[in-house]
C-alpha positions in Angstrom: 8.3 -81.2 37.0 8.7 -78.6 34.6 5.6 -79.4 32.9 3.5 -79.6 36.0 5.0 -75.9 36.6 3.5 -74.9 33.1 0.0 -76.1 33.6 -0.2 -74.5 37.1 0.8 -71.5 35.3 -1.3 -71.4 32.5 -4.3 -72.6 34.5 -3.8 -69.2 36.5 -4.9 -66.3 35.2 -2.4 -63.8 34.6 -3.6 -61.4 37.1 -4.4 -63.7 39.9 -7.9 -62.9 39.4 -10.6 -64.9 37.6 -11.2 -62.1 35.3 -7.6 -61.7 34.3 -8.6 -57.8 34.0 -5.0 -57.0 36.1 -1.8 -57.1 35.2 0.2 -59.6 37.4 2.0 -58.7 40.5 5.7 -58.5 40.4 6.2 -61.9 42.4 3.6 -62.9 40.3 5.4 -61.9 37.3 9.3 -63.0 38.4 7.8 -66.7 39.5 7.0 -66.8 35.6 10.1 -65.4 34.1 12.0 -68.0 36.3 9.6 -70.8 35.4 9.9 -70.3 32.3 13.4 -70.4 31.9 13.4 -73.6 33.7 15.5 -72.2 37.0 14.2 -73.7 40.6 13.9 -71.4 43.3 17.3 -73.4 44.8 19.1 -72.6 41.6 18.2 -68.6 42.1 19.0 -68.8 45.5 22.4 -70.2 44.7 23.0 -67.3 41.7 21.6 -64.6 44.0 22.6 -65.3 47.5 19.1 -64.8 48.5 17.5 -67.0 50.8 14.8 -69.1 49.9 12.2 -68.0 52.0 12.6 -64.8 50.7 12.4 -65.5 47.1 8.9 -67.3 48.2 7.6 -64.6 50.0 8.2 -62.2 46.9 6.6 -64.8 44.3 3.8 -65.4 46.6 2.8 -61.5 47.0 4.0 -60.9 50.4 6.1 -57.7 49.6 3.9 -56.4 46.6 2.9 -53.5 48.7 6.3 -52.9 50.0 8.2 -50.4 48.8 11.4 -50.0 51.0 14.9 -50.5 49.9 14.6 -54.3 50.9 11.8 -55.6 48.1 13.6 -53.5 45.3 16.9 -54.9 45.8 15.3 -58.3 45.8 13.0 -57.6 42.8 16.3 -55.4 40.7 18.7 -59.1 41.6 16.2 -61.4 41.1 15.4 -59.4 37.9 19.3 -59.5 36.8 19.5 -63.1 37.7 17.0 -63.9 35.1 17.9 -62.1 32.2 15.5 -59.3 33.0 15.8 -55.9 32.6 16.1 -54.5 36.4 14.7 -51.1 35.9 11.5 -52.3 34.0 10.9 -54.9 37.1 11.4 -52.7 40.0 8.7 -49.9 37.6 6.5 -52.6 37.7 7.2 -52.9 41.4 6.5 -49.1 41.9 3.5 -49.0 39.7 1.2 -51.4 41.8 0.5 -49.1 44.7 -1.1 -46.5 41.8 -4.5 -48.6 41.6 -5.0 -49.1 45.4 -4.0 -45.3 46.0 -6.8 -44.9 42.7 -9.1 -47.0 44.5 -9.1 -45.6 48.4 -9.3 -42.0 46.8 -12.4 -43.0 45.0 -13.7 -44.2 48.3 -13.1 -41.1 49.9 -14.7 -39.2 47.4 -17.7 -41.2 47.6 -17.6 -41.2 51.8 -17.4 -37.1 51.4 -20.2 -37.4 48.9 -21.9 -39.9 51.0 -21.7 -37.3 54.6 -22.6 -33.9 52.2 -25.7 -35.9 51.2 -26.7 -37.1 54.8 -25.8 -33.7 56.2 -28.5 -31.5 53.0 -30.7 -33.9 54.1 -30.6 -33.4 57.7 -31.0 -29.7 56.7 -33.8 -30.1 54.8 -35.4 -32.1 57.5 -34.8 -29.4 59.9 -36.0 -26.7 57.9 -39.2 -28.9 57.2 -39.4 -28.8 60.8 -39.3 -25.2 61.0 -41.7 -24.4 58.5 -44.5 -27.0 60.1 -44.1 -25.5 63.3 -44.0 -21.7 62.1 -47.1 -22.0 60.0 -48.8 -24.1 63.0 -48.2 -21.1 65.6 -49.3 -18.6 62.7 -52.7 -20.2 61.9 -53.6 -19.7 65.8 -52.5 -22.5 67.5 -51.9 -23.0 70.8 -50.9 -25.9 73.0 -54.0 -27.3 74.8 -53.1 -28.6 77.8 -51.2 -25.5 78.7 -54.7 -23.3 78.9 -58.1 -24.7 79.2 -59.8 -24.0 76.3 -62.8 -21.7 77.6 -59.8 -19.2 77.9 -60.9 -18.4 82.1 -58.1 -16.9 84.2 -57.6 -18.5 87.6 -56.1 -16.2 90.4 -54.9 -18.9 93.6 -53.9 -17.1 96.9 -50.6 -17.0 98.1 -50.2 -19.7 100.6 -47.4 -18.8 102.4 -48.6 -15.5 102.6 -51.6 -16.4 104.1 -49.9 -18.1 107.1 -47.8 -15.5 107.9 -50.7 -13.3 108.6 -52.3 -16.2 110.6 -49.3 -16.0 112.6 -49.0 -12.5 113.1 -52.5 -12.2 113.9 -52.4 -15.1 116.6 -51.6 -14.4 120.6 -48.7 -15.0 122.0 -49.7 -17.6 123.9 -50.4 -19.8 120.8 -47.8 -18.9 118.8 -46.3 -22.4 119.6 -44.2 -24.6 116.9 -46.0 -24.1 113.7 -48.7 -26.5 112.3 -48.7 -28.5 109.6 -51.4 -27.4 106.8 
């Protein structure tokens, strides 16, 4: 069973990636210290009064990206329990964290530099705009359906005005309920 162990180890990379470009995780990392040695996760738990499941979830990843009080006790015992120094495995513990911070910084950079760019060339668009329609209104133009193009003025009567003179001018005797034009 050991061997098996040691051929799923080595046919791994060591960074859990197929470029092997990262350095392990920690559970990564204690699952090979401990196979290694030749201890079974039921011989740790017995040393370290850890239970099982929780010595899986760390060798499987799960509290990589945990930081509390919880996953560096586990990583500092599990550490001592193997012959390990404690500080160097909970640094590797704490160092993890660095890249992704790295990595979602370097996102945000390139999201600000992504909305400056969008927002200069909405600018430039606008004062593109601007320019077209300046030099349009300066060269003479002038809408065409506002004002027939033979430039005539046409003066229309007051309407309203009209019929109130009708009605003023009418008799009495016909100034009934008002007609409809």
């Amino acid at each position: 069973m050991k061997h098996e162990d040691r051929e799923r180890s080595e046919s791994q990379p060591a960074g859990g990636s197929a470029d092997g470009a990262s350095a392990p995780s920690i559970g990564q990392y204690l699952a090979q210290q401990r196979k290694l040695r030749g201890i079974s996760i039921q011989e740790l738990c017995e040393r370290t009064k850890i239970p099982r499941r929780n010595i899986e979830r760390l060798e499987s990843g799960a509290l990589d990206d945990q930081l509390d009080g919880f996953a560096r006790g586990f990583v500092r015992t599990l550490a001592d329990a193997l012959g390990l120094d404690a500080n160097e495995a909970v640094m590797r513990l704490m160092r993890e964290p660095a890249a992704e911070e790295e990595d979602r910084e370097l996102a945000a950079q390139r999201a600000r530099r992504l909305r400056l760019g969008a927002a200069a060339a909405a600018l430039a668009l606008v004062a593109l705009l601007a320019a077209v329609t300046l030099e349009w209104f300066a060269n003479g133009a002038e809408p065409t359906a506002a004002t027939p193009s033979d430039r005539e003025v046409t003066y229309r009567s007051d309407v309203v005005r009209a019929l109130a003179r009708e009605g003023a001018q009418a008799p009495a005797s016909e100034a009934g309920p008002p007609r409809a034009p």
